[in-house]
Structure formats: C-alpha cells, structure tokens
C-alpha positions as CSV (number, residue, x, y, z in Angstrom):
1,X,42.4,-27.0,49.5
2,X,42.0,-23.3,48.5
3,X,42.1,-21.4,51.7
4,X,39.8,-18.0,50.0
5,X,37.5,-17.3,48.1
6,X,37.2,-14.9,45.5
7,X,37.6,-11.3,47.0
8,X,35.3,-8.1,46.0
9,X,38.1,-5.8,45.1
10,X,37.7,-1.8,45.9
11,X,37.5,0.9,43.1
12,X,40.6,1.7,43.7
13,X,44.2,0.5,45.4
14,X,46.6,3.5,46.0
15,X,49.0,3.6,48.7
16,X,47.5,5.8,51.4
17,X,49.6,7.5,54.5
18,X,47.4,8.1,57.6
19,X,48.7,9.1,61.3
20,X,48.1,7.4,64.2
21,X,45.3,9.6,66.4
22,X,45.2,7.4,69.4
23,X,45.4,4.0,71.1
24,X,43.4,2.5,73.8
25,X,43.5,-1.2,75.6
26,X,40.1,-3.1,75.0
27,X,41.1,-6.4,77.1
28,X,43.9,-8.6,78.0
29,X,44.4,-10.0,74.0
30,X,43.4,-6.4,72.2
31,X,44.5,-2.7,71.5
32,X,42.3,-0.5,69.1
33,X,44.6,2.3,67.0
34,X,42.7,4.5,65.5
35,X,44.3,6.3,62.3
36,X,43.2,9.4,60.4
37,X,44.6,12.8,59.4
38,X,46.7,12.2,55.8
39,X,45.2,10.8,53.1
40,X,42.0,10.0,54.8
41,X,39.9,11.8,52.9
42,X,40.7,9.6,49.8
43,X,39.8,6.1,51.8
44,X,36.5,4.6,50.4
45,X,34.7,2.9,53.5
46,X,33.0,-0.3,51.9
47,X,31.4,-1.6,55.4
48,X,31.5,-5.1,56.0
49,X,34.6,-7.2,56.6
50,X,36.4,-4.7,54.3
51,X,40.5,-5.1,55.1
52,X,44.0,-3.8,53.9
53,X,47.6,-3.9,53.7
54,X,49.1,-1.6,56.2
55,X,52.7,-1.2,56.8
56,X,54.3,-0.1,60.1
57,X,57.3,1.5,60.7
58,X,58.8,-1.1,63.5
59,X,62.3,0.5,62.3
60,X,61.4,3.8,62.0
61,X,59.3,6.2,59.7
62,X,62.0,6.5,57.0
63,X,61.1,3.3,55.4
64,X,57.3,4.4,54.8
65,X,59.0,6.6,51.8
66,X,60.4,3.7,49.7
67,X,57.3,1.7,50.3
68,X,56.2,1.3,46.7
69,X,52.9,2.4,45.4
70,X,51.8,-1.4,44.8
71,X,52.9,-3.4,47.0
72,X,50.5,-5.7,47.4
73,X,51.0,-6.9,44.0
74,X,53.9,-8.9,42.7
75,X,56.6,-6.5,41.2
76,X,55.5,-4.1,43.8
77,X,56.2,-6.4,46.4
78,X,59.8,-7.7,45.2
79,X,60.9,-3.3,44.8
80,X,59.3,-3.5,49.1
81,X,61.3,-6.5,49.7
82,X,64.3,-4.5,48.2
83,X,63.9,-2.2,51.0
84,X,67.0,-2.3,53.7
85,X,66.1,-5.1,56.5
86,X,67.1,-2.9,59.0
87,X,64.7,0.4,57.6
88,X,61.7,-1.9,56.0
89,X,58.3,-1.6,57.2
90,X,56.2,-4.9,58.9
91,X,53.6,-5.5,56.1
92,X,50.6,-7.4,58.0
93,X,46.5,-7.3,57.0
94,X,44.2,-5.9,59.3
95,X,40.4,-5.2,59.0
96,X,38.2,-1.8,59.5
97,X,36.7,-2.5,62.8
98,X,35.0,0.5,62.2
99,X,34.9,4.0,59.7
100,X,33.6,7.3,61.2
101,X,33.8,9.9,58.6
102,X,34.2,13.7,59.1
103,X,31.9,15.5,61.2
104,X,32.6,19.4,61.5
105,X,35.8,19.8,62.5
106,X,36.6,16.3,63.1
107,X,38.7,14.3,60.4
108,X,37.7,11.0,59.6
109,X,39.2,8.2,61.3
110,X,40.0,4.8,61.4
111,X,39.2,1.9,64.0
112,X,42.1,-1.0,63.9
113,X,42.1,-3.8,66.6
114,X,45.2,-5.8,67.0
115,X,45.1,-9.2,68.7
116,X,48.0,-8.9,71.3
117,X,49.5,-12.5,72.4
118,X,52.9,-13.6,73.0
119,X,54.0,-17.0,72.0
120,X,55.6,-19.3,75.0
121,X,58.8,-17.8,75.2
122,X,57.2,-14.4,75.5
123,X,58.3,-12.9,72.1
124,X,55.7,-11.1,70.0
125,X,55.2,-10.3,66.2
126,X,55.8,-7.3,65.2
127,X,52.3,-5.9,64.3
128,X,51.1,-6.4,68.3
129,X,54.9,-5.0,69.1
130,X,54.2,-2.1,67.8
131,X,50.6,-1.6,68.4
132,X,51.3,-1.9,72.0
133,X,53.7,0.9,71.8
134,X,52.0,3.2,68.9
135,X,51.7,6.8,69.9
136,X,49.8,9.8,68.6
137,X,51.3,11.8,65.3
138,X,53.2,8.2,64.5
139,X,52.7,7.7,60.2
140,X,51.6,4.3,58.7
141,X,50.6,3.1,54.8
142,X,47.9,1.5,54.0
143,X,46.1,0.1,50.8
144,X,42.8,-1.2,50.6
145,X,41.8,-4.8,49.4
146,X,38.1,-4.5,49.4
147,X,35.8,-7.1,51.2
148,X,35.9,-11.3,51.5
149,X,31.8,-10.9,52.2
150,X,30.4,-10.6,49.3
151,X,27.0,-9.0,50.0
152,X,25.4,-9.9,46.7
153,X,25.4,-14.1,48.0
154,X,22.7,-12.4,50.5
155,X,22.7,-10.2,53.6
156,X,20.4,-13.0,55.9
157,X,20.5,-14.9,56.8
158,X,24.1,-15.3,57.8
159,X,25.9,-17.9,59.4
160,X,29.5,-16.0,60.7
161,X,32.4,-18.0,62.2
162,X,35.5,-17.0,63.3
163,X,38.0,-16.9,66.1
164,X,39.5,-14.0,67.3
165,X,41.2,-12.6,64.2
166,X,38.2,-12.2,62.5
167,X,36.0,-10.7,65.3
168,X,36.5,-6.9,63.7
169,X,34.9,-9.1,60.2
170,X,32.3,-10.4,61.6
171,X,31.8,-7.1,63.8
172,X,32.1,-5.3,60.7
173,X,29.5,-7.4,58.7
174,X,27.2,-7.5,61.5
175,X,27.3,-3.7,61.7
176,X,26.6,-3.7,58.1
177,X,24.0,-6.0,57.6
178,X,20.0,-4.8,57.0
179,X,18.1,-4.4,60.2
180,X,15.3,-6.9,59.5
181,X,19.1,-9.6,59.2
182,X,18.9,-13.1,61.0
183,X,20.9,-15.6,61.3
184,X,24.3,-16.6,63.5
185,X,27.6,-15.3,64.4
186,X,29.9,-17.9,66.6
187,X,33.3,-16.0,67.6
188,X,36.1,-17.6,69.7
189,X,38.1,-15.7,72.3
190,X,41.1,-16.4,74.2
191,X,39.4,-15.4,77.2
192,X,36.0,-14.2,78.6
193,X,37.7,-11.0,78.8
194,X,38.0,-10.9,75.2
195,X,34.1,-11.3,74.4
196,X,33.5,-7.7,73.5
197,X,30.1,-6.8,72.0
198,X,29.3,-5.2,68.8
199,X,26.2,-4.0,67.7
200,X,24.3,-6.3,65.0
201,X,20.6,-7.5,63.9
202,X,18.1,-8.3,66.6
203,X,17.7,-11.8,64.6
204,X,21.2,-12.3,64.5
205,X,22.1,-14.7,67.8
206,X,26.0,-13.9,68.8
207,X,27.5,-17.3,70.5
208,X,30.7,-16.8,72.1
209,X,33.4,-19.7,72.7
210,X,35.9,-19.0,75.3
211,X,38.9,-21.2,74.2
212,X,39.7,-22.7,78.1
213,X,42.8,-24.9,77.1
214,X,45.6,-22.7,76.1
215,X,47.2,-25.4,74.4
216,X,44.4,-25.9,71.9
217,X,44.6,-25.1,68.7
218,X,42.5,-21.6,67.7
219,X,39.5,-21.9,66.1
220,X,38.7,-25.4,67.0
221,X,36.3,-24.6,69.6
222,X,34.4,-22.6,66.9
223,X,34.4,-25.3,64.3
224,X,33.0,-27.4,67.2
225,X,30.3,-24.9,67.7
226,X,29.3,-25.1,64.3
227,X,28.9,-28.8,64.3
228,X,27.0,-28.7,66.7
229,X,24.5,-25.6,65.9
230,X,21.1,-25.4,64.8
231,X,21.5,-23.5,61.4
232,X,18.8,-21.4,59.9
233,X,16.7,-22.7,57.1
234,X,18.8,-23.0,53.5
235,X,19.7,-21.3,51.5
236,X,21.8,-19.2,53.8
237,X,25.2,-17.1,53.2
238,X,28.4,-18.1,55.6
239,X,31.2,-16.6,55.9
240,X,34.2,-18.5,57.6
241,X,37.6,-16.8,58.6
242,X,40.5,-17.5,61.1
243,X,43.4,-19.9,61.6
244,X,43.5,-21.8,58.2
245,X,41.9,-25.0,59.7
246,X,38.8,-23.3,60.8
247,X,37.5,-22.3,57.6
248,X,38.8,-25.6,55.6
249,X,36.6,-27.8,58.1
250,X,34.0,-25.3,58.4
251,X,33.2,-25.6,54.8
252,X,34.2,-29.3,54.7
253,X,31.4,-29.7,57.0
254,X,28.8,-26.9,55.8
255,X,29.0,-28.5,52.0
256,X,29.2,-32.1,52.9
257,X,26.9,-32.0,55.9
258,X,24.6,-29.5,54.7
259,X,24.5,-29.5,51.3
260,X,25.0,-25.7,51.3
261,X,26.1,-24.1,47.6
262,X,29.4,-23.6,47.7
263,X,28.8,-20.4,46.0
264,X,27.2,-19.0,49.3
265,X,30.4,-19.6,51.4
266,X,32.9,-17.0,52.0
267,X,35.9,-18.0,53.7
268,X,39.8,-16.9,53.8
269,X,42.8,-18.5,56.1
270,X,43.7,-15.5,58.3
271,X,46.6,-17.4,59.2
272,X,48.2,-20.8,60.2
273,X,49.7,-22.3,63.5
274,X,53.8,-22.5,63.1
275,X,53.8,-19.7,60.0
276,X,54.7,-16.3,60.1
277,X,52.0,-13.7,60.8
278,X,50.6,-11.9,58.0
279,X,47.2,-12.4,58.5
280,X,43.8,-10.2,58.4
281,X,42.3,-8.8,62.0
C-alpha cells in the first residue's frame, strides 16, 4: 500500500545554509533548535505541516560544501552519496514547528523539534545525536519540500492523527488553520511529559495518548483512538502521519469504516519500526 499521498510542492527547492541560533530541552523525548541567520531570508514559510530535507554535519562542517544543490532528487542524491563516509552530512526530514520572520533587528528564524530516544542498547541516530549536542554559530542545509496537508481538501473540519513525529505537523496545521476550524487532533507521546500544547481552533478538541507500554509499537495507541472516536459529520479532511502502520490502518479504517473520499485523506509513513531513520518531525 502507498504510504503518501501526493505532496504540495514549494515554488521553489534550492539548497539553503542557515546557522544554528539556539537549542533548548522541551521534555524527556524533545530538543527544539532553532535556525536562522544565512539564507534565511530566501525561505518561503508555507504554514501548515510544511517540512524539508536538512543535512547535519555529524562529521564536521566541511561536508555541508559538497552537498549538492539537489539532493533530494535522484542524480542529486547519488553526487551526496559520493560524498566521503567519514565527511558526509546525516540527511533526515524534519518539519517547521514554527516560522517567525524578521522583526526590527531580529533575523528570521526557524523552530525544529527533534524527538530524542535511544533504542535498547542506548545508541541513538544521528539526527537526535546531534541535536542534543548542537551549539550556537553551528551551519546546516536545508531544502524545502512544501506541505503533505493540502489545504484546498478543506481547512474543517479536520480529523489529525499522529504519534510523536508528527506532533510539530499537526501543531503546524493547527496553528494554521481558520479560527472558526473544528474538528480533532489525536497525538501520541511517549510520556505525559511529552504532551506539550500548541495553540489551535477553539472547535478543534486535542486528545492526547500517553503510550504506557514501552514495548508497544508507536502509533498504535493512536490508531486505537481513532477507532474508537466520535468523528465530525462527513465530509471531513484527515490527515494521518507517523510510523508507517499508523497511517496504512488509519486510512484502512477511515475509508472502509467511514466511507470517507479517499481524496480528503492526507497521509505519509514518517518512518518504520526496524528501518533506518529518515523520517519527517
């Protein structure tokens, strides 16, 4: 089964370097870096779940020069993978958990929450790795990729599901979204902790499902949720993300249970128990 749908693409994809202005620790499972300075200026905030390709230098800054200016598309990405092992940046997807643009003498900047877990033996990927250890003046790349939301299926009322790596999404969309909005967000969490609250539509209820057994598998608890949930009225536009299970089932279920149009469901595999990560956060 196809795990995305068709993505609204930005006006344009050019290979952007922007410096890291400052990090901060949100909760147990996230660190915020926020990036500006650079190219700034030439990033074209979207709103909504909008995400991109950043690369960071776990082996040093020197790589960030031979990173090619598409690399994110086929021939660009076989010139990145002929980058030196030891020198090549971690390519990973994140999402803009939020855009502030200048104000007087303050730059634009950049919100980027990184989920930060360590698998059983302790290790850790490398795009937590180095968020953890990010400082001020550090450079990164980024390209856009535009939005999986596609506002023009409807903007309420929304059904939004995700676990954690696509709470800046659904934060992002909710931000986004017309006051007068209604509808649902459910968001799992690896902890209580984690829960942290975004701003969004007076009609649109936020459900939070703290994922208790650490052995489950992520997102489960939030296609549970959705089983169980009283939806608003049809038509309605959803947007599903997270581990690749959770938006497979959560469309499963929304078009067979339902009956919802397939054409009002947006939905994209983040990532997948047991693969590498190079998912969107």
């Amino acid at each position: 089964m196809a795990v995305a749908s068709r993505l609204v693409k930005p006006a344009s994809q050019e290979l952007l370097r922007l410096t890291v202005q400052r990090t901060e620790r949100l909760s147990p499972h996230w660190m915020r870096v926020t990036l500006g300075g650079g190219d700034i200026g030439r990033f074209q905030p979207m709103g909504y779940d909008q995400w991109f390709r950043i690369f960071l230098p776990v082996h040093g800054e020197a790589g960030l020069e031979r990173v090619p200016a598409k690399a994110n598309k086929m021939l660009g990405y076989l010139k990145f993978l002929r980058i030196p092992e030891g020198m090549r940046p971690a390519m990973r997807s994140y999402t803009v958990r939020a855009y502030r643009p200048a104000e007087g003498a303050d730059g634009a900047e950049i919100d980027v929450d990184f989920v930060v877990h360590a698998a059983a033996d302790g290790s850790m990927g490398p795009a937590p790795s180095w968020a953890l250890g990010a400082q001020p003046g550090e450079d990164v790349a980024i390209i856009d990729e535009g939005l999986v939301f596609n506002p023009e299926r409807g903007t309420g009322p929304v059904v939004l599901v995700a676990d954690e790596t696509g709470l800046p999404a659904v934060a992002g969309i909710c931000g986004s979204l017309p006051a007068d909005a209604g509808g649902l967000a459910i968001v799992e969490v690896p902890s209580a902790d984690d829960a942290l609250d975004f701003p969004r539509p007076d009609g649109v209820a936020l459900r939070w499902v703290v994922r208790t057994d650490p052995q489950a598998r992520p997102g489960a608890g939030a296609l549970d949720a959705l089983r169980s949930a009283s939806l608003p009225g049809s038509p309605f536009h959803a947007f599903l993300v997270g581990e690749q299970q959770l938006p497979t089932g959560g469309r499963r279920h929304l078009v067979g249970e339902h009956g919802v149009d397939k054409g009002l469901i947006d939905f994209c595999g983040y990532w997948r128990v047991g693969a590498g990560a190079g998912s969107v956060a």
